[in-house]
N, C-alpha and C positions, 0 to 999 in steps of 0.2 A: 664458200669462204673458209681458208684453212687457217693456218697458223703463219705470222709473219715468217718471214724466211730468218731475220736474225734471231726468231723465240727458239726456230726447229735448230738452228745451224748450235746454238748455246745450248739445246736438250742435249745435244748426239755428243757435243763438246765435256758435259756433265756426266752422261753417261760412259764412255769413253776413261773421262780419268775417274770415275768410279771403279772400273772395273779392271783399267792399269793398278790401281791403289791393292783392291783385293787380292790382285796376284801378287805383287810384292810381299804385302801382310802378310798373305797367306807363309811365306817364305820361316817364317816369326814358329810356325808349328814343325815345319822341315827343321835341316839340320840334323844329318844322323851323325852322335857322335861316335858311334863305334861302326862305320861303316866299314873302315879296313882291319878293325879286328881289335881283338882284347889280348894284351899281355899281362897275365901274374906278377904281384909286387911281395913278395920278391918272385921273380921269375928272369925265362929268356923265349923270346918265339919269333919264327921265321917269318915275317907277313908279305905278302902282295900288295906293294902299295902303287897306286899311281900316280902320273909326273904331275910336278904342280904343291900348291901349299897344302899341309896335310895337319889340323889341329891334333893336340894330343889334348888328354884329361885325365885328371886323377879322378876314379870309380869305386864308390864304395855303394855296400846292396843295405842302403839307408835313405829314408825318405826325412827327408828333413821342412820343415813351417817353413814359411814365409821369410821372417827375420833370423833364420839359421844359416851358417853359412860352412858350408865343406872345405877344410884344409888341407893341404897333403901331406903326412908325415915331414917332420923338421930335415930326418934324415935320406929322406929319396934322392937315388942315385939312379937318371935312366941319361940311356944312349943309346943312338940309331947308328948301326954303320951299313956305307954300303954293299954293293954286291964286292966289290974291286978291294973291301974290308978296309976303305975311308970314315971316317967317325962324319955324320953330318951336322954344322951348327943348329942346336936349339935355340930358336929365343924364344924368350923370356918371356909369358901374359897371362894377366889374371883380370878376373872379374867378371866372367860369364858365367853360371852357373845353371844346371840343366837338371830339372825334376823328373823324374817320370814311376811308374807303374814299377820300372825295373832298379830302381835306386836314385842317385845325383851322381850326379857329373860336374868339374869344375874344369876350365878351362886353366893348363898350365903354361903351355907354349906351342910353339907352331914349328915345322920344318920345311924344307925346299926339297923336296923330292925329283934332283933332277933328271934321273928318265924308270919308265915305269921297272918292276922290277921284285925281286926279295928280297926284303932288309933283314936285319938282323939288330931289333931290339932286346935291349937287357936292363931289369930294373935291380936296385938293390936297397932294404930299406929294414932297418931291426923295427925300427916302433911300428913298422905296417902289422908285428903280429896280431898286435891289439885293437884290430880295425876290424869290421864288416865285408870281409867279399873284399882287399883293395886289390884294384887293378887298374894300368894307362890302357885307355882308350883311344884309338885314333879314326880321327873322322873328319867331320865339319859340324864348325858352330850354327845355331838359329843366324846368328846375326851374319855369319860368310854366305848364308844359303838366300837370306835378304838381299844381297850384293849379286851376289849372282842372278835373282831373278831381275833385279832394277839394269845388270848390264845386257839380260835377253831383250827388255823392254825396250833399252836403247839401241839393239842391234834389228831389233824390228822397225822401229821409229825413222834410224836412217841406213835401213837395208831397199830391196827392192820394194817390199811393201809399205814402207811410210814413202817413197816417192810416188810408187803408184794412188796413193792418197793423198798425196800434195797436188798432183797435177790434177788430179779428179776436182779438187777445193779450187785450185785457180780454175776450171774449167765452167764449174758451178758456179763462183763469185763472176767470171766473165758476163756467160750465159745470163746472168739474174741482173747486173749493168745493163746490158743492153735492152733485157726487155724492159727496165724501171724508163730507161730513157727515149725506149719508141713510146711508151704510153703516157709521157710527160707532153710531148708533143699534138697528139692529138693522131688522127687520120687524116694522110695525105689526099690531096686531092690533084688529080689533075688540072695542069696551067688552064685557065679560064674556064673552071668549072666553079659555080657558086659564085660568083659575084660580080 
């Protein structure tokens, strides 16, 4: 005598988005924001960036509490231009802010990188003298690295592997109907046997 079929089918079901949930969280520690490189405030540096949205962040080699919060010079002046020497729009965003071993990171704005390539960043900023280490970083936030894992999740969910486990569920829930319903019955007997 094992386990009802709805107790085991709701274990694998718990189990399952336990371990969807983990992967996404886990996303929460990812997020490199210097993964395409560090430029000097004030500075200029050539980077490889690739196509697609590419966080920037203002970096200072400061670890700041809990209720501290990193600001970027008043006066920062940064621009990306392209290969073809097109200036590309910044926008504008704040409020993520990034601890670690190696200093904070604050999230300033994002850009559209549209084909991979060497940009040509340049920053410019007087009151950066009197900062810590400042530098733009560009990378990806904890929180785009969440999104990303949440959209791998759904490209498994309805790629070939979440159908192959859809039809497996209908194939099970069939399979487990029929037998509930031959053993609702009884054992057939042959016409004029027993009575």
């Amino acid at each position: 005598m094992g386990l009802p079929k709805a107790a085991l089918l709701a274990i694998i079901v718990v189990i399952a988005g336990f371990g969807v949930a983990v992967f996404i969280g886990l996303g929460f520690l990812g997020g490199d924001t210097d993964r395409d490189g560090r430029v000097a405030v004030p500075g200029a540096a050539a980077l490889e960036l690739p196509a697609g949205e590419v966080d920037l962040f203002y970096a200072e080699d400061v670890n700041l509490g809990d209720s501290e919060e990193l600001s970027p010079p008043r006066d920062l002046e940064l621009r990306v231009v392209d290969p073809a020497g097109e200036p590309l729009a910044i926008r504008r965003r704040s409020g993520q802010q990034v601890g670690g071993g190696g200093g904070t990171a604050t999230l300033i704005g994002s850009i559209d990188v549209p084909a991979a390539g060497a940009y040509e960043i340049s920053t410019r900023s007087t009151e950066a003298a009197s900062r810590a280490v400042p530098e733009i970083t560009l990378g990806e936030s904890p929180f785009d690295q969440v999104g990303e894992r949440a959209g791998d999740v759904a490209d498994v969910i309805i790629g070939p592997l979440g159908i192959a486990a859809l039809v497996l569920l209908i194939l099970a829930g069939a399979v487990a109907l029929i037998r509930g319903r031959s053993s609702e019955r009884g054992p057939t007997l042959p016409p004029g046997y027993g009575g």
